[in-house]
N, CA, C and O atoms as a GROMACS GRO file, in nm:
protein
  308
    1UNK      N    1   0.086  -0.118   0.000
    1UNK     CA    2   0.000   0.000   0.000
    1UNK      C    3   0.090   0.123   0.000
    1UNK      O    4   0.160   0.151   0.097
    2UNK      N    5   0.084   0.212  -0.134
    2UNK     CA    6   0.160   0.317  -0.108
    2UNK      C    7   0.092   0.428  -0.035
    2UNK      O    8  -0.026   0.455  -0.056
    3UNK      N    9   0.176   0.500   0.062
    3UNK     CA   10   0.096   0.611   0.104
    3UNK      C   11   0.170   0.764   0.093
    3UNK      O   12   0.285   0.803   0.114
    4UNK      N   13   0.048   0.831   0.049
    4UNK     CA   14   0.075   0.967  -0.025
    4UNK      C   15   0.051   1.072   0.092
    4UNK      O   16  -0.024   1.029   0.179
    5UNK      N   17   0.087   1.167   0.107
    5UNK     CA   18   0.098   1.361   0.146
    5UNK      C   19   0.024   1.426   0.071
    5UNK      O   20   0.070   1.429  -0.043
    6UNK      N   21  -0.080   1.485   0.083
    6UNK     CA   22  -0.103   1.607   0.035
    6UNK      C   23  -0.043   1.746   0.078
    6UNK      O   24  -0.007   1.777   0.191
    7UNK      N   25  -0.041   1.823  -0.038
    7UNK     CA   26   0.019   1.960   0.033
    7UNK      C   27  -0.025   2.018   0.151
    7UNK      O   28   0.053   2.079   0.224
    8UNK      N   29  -0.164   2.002   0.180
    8UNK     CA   30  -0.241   2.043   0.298
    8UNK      C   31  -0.174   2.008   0.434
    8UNK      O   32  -0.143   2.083   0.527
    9UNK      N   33  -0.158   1.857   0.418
    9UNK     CA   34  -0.094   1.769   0.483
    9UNK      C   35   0.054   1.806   0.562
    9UNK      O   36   0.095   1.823   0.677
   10UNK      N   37   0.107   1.807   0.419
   10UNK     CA   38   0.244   1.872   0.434
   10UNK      C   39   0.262   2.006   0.559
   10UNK      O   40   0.330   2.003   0.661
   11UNK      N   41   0.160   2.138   0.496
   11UNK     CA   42   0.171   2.216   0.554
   11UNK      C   43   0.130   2.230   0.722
   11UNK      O   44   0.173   2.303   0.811
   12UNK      N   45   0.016   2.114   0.717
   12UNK     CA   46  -0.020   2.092   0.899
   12UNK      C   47   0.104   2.061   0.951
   12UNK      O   48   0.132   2.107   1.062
   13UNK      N   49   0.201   1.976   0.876
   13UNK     CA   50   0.273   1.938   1.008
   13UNK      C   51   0.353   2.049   1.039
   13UNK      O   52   0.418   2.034   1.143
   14UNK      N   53   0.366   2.144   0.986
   14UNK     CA   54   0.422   2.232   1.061
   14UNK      C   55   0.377   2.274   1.199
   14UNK      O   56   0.451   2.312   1.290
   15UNK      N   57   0.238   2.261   1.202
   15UNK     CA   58   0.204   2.324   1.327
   15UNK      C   59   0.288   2.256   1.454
   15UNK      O   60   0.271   2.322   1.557
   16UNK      N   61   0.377   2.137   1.472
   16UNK     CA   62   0.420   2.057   1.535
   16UNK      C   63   0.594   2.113   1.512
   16UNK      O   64   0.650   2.179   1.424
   17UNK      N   65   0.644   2.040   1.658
   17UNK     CA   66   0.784   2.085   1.626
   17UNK      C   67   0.881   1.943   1.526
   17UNK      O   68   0.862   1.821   1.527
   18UNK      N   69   0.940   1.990   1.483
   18UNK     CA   70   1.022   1.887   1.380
   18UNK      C   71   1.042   1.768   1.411
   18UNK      O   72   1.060   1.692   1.316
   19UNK      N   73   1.047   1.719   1.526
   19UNK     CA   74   1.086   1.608   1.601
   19UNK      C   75   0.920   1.542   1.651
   19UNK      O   76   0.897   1.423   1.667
   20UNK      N   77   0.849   1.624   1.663
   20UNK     CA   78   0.706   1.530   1.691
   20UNK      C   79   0.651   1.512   1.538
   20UNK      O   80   0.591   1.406   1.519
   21UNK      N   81   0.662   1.590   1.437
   21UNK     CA   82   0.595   1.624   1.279
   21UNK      C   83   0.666   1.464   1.265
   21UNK      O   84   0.599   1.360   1.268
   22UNK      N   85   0.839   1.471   1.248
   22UNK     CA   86   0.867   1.344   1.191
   22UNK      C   87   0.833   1.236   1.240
   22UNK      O   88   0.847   1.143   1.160
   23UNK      N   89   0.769   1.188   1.402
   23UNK     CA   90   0.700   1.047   1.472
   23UNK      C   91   0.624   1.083   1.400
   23UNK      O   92   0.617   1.013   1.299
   24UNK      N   93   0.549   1.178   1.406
   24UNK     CA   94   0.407   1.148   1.361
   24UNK      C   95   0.362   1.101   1.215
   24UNK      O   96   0.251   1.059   1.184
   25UNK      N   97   0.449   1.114   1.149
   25UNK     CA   98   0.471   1.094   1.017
   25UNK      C   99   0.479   0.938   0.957
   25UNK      O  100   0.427   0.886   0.858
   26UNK      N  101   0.579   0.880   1.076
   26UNK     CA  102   0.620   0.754   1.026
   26UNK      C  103   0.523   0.682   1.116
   26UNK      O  104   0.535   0.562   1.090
   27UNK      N  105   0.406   0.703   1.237
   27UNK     CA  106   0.306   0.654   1.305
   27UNK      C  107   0.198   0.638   1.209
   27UNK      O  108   0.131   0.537   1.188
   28UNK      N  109   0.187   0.766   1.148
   28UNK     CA  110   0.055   0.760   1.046
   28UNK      C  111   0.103   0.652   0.937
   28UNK      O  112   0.015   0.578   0.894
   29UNK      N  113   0.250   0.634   0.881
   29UNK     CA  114   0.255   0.525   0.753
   29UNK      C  115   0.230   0.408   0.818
   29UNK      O  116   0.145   0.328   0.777
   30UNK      N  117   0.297   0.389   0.919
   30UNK     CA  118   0.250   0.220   1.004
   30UNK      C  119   0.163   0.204   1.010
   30UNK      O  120   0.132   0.104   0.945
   31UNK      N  121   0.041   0.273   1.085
   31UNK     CA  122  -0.072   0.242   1.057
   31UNK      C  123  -0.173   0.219   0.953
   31UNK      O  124  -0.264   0.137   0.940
   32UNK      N  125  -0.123   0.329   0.874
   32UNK     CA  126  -0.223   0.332   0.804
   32UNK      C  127  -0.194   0.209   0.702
   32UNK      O  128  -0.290   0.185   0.628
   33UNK      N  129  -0.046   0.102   0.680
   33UNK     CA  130  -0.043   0.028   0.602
   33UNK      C  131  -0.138  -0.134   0.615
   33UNK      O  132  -0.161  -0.218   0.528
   34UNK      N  133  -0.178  -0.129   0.760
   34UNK     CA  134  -0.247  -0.213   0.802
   34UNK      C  135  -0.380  -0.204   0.843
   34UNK      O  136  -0.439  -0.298   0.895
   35UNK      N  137  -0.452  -0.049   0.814
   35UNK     CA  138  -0.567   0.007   0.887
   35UNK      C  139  -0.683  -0.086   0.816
   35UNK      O  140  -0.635  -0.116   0.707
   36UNK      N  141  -0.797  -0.138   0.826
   36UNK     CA  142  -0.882  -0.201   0.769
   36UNK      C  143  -0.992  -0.072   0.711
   36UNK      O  144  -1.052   0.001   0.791
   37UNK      N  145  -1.004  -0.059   0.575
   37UNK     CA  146  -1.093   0.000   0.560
   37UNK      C  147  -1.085  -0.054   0.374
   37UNK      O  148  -0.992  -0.120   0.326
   38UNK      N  149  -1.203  -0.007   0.298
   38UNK     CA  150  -1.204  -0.019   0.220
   38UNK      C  151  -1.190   0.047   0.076
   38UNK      O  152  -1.272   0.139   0.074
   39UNK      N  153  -1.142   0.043  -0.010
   39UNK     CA  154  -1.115   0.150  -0.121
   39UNK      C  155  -1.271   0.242  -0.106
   39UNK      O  156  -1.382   0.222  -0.056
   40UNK      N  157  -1.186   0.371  -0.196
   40UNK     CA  158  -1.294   0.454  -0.161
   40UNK      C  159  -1.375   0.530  -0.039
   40UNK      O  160  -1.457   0.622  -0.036
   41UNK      N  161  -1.329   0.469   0.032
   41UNK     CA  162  -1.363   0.522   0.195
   41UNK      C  163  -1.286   0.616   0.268
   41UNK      O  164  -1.163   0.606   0.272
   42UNK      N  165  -1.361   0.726   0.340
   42UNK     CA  166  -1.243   0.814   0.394
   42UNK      C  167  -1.238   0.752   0.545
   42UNK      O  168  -1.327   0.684   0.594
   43UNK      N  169  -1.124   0.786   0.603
   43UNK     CA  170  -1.086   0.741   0.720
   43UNK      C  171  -1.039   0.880   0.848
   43UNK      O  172  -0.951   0.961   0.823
   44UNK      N  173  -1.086   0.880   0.925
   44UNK     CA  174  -1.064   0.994   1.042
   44UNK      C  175  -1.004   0.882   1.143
   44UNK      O  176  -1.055   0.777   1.183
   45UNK      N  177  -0.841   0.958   1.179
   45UNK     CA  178  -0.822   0.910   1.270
   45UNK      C  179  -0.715   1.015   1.391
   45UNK      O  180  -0.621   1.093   1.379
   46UNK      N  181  -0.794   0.960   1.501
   46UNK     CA  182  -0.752   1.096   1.603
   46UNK      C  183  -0.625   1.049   1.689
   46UNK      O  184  -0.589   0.940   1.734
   47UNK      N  185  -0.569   1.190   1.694
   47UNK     CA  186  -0.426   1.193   1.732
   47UNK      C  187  -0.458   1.317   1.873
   47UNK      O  188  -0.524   1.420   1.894
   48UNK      N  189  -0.362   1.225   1.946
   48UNK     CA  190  -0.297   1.325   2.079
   48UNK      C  191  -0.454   1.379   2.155
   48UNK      O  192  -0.451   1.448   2.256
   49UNK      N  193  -0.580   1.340   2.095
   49UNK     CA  194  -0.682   1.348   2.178
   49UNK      C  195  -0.733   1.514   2.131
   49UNK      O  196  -0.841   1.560   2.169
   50UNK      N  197  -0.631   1.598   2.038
   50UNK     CA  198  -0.702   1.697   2.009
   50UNK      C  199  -0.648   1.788   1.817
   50UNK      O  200  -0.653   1.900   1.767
   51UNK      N  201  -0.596   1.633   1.773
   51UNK     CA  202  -0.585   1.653   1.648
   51UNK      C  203  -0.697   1.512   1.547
   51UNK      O  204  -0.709   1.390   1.557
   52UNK      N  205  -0.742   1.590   1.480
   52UNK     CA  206  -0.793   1.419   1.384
   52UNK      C  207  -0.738   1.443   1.265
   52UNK      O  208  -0.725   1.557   1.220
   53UNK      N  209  -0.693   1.310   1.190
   53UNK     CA  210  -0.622   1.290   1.078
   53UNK      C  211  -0.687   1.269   0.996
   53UNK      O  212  -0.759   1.176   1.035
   54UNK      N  213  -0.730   1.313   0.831
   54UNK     CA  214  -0.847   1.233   0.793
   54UNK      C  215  -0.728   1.266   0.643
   54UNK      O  216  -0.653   1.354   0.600
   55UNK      N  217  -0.786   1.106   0.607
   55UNK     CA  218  -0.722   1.010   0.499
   55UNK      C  219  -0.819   0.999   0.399
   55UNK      O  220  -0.939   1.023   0.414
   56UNK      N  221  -0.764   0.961   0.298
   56UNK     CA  222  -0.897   0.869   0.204
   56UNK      C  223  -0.787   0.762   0.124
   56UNK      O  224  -0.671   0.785   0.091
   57UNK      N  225  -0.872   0.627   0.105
   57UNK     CA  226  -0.816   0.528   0.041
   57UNK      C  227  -0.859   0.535  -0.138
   57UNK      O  228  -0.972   0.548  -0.184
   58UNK      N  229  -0.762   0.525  -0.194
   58UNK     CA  230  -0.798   0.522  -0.370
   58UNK      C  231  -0.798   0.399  -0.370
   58UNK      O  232  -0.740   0.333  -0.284
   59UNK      N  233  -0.881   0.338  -0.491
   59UNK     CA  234  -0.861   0.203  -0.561
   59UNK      C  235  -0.705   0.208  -0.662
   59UNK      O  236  -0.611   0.130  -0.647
   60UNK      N  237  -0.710   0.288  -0.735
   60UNK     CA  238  -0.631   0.278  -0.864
   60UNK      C  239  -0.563   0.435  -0.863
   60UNK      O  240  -0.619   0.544  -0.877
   61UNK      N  241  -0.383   0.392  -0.834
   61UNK     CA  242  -0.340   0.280  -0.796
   61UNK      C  243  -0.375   0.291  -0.631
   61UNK      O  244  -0.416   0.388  -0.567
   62UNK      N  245  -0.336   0.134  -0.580
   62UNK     CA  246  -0.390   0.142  -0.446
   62UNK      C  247  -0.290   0.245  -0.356
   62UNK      O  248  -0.175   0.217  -0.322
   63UNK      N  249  -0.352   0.355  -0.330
   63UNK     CA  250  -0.255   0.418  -0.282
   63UNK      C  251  -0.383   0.534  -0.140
   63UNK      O  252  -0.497   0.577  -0.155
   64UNK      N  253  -0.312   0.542  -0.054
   64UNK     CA  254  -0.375   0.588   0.093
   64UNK      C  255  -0.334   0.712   0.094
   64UNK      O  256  -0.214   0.736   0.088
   65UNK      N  257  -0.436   0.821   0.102
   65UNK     CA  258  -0.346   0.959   0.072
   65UNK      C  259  -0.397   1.038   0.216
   65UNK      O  260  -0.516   1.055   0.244
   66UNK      N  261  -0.286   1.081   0.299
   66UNK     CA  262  -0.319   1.184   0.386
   66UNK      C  263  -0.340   1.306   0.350
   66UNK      O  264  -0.250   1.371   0.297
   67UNK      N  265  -0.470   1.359   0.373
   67UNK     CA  266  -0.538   1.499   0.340
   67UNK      C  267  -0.537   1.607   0.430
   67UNK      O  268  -0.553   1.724   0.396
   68UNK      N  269  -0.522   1.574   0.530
   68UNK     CA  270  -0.535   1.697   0.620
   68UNK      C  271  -0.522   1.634   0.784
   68UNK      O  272  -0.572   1.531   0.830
   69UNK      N  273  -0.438   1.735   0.849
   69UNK     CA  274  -0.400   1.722   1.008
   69UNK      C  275  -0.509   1.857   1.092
   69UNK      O  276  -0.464   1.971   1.077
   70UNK      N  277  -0.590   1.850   1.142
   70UNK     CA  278  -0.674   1.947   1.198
   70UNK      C  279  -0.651   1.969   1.335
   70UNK      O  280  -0.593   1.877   1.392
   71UNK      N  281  -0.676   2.051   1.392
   71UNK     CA  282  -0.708   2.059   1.524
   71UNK      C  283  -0.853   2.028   1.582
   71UNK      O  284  -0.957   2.084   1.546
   72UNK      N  285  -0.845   1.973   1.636
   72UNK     CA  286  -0.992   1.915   1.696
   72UNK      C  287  -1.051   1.896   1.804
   72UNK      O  288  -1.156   1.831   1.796
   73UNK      N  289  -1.020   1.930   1.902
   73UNK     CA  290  -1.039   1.898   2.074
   73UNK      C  291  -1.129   1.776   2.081
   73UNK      O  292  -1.222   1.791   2.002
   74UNK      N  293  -1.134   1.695   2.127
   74UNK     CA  294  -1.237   1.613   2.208
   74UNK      C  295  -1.291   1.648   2.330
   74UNK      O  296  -1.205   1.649   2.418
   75UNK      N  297  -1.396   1.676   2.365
   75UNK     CA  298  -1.518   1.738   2.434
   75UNK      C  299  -1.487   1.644   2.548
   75UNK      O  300  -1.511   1.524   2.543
   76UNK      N  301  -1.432   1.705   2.654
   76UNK     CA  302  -1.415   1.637   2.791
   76UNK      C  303  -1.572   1.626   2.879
   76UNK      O  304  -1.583   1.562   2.984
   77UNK      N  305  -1.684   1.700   2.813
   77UNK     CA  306  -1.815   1.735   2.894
   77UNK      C  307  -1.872   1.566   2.930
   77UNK      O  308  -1.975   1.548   2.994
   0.00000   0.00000   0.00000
């Protein structure tokens, strides 16, 4: 499964310092090479409890593209 960056992508990780951007980088390829989901499907997956990651899987070629790093809080209420 190849997995792709978008520029968007690219540019979130800046919000992080160089040394958490690059874990986080090679956390999201590990996972995501084994994540169960199916072509065509987008995937949200949350980081550090107040970022979500959201992906989408292509069929052709099979390739997993990270779209965007957000800020997101999770609602402690």
């Amino acid at each position: 499964m190849h997995i792709s960056w978008s520029d968007f992508a690219l540019r979130d990780l800046k919000q992080f310092d160089v040394f958490e951007a690059q874990a986080l980088r090679v956390q999201l390829e590990e996972v995501l090479q084994t994540y169960p989901c199916n072509e065509g499907e987008s995937i949200r997956i949350r980081y550090d409890d107040e970022y979500v990651v959201i992906c989408h899987r292509y069929a052709s070629p099979k390739t997993t593209s990270i779209l965007r790093i957000l800020y997101e809080p999770v609602d402690t209420l």
